[in-house]
N, C-alpha and C positions, 0 to 999 in steps of 0.2 A: 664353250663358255661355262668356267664353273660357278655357280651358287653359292654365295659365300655369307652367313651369320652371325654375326661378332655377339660374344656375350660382356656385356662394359661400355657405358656410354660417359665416361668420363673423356679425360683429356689422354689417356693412351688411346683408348677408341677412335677419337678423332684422328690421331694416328694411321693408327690402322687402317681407318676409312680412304685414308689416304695414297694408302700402298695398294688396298684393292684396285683406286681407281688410276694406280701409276702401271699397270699388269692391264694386257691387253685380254689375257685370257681368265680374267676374272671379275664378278659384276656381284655389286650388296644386294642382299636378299633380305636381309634383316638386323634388326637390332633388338637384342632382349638383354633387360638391365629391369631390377626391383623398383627400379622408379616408374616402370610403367605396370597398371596392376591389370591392367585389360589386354588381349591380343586383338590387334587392328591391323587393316591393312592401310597403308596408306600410298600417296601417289608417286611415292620411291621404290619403298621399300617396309617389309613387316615390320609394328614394333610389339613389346610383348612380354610379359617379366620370364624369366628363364625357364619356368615351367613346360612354358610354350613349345619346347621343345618337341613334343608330340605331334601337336597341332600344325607344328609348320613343317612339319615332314612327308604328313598326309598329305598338304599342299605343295610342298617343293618337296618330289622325295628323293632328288640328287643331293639336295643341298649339302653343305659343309660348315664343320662350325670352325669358330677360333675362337678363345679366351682373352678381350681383350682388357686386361687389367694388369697393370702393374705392379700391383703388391704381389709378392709371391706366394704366401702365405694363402690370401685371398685368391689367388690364380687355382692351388689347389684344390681350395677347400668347394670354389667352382665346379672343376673337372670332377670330382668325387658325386658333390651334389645332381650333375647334370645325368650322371649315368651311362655314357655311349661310351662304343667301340671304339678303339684306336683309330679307325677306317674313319669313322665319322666326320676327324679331325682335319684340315688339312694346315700342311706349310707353305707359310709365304715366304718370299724374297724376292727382295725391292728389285726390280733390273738395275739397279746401277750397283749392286753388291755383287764383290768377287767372291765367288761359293768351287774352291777346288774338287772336281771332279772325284778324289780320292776321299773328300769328305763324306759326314753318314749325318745327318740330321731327323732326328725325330718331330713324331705325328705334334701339330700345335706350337710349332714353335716360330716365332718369324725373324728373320733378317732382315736388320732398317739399311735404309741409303746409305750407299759408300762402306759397309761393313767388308770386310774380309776375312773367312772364310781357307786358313789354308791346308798343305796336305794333309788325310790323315785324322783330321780333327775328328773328336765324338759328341755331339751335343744332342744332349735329349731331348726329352719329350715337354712342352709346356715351357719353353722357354725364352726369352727376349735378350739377342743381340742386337743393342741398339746402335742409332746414330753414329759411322763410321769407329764402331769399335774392331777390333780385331784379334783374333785367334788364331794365334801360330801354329806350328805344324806339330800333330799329337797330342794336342790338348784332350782334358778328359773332361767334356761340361754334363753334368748330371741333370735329371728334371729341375723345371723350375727356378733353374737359375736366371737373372739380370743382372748382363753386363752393358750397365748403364753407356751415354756417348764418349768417346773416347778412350774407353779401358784395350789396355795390352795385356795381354796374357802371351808371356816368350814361350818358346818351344816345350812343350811336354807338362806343363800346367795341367792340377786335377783341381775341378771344381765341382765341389759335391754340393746336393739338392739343396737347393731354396737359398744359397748363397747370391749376396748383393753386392758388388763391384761397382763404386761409385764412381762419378762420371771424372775422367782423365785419369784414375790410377793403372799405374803400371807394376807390372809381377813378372819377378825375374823367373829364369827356367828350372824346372821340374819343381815346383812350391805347389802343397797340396794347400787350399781354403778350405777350410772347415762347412760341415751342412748347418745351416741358417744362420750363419755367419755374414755379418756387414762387413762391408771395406770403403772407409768415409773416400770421398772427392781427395785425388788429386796426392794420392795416398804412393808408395813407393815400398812395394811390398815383397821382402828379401829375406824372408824365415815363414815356415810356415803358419799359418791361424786355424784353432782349433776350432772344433764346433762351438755353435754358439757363444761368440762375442762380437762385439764391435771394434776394430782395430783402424787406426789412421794414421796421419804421421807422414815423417820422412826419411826415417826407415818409417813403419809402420810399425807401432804399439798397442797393445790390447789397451783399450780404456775402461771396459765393461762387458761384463756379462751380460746374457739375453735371457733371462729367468724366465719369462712367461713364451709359450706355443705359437711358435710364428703358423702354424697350421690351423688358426682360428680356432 
């Protein structure tokens, strides 16, 4: 049974929580989130602001963390802040997501229910495939990406760091997104998007630039 520490008590969290306790071989250990200023144990599970990271290794020293937060931006500026080894990290997926053998998934990232996962695909480190989205064969997904529920990515898709794919858009084959680049809900996305903008639509249109540091 592995140890598992979510950093994010928000509503991905809750998530999250959820997928630990849908996994036979994994059990909550903890929650650490700035809303808690003290480290306590309680009759679940540790809670504790992310500091705590020290202190609950002493006491759980298999444990594992995960990032559970949604902003991407915020997800890094986490993982940077918390300090730990790639090792530390581990990856979820749901059992009910299909995860092709031939795929390569990086430390922190999780796959929600019903996702798929096919040949080939590269998804990094820190990053959330959500709610039966799916990744076709040789996709290139970079840290930090969220592909919100229902996003397609056709065959040979590059998704570089900190890109947001909103929930139902679909991406024709081999279209690179740009890093910290949005793509609104429901979006239909058939040329490529540069870094940083927001593009939606149906084809998909830049609307705006993204001036300010999605990196906090």
């Amino acid at each position: 049974m592995k140890n598992v520490a979510i950093v994010g008590d928000g509503g991905h969290g809750k998530v999250i929580r959820e997928l630990i306790n849908a996994r036979s071989d994994t059990r909550l250990a903890a929650v650490l989130d700035d809303k808690f200023k003290t480290f306590e144990g309680g009759k679940e599970w540790y809670t504790g602001p992310p500091e705590a990271v020290t202190e609950l290794r002493r006491l759980i020293p298999d444990v594992l963390f995960l990032i559970a937060v949604g902003n991407n931006g915020v997800r890094k500026q986490l993982a940077e802040r918390l300090g730990l080894r790639k090792d530390d990290f581990i990856t979820l997926i749901h059992p009910s997501a299909i995860v092709s053998r031939s795929a390569v998934i990086g430390e922190g990232t999780v796959i929600m229910a019903g996702a798929i996962i096919q040949a080939d695909a590269r998804i990094g480190a820190h990053c959330i495939i959500n709610t039966g989205a799916v990744a076709e064969h040789d996709n290139q997904i970079s840290d930090y990406v969220h592909l919100s529920p229902r996003v397609t990515l056709s065959g040979a898709v590059s998704v570089q760091e900190g890109a947001h794919v909103g929930t139902g858009a679909s991406v024709i084959p081999q279209i690179t997104i740009g890093a910290w680049s949005i793509v609104g809900a429901g979006s239909a996305v058939i040329r490529p998007i540069p870094d940083r903008v927001t593009a939606a639509g149906a084809p998909a249109r830049i609307i705006s630039s993204i001036q300010t540091s999605n990196k906090g």
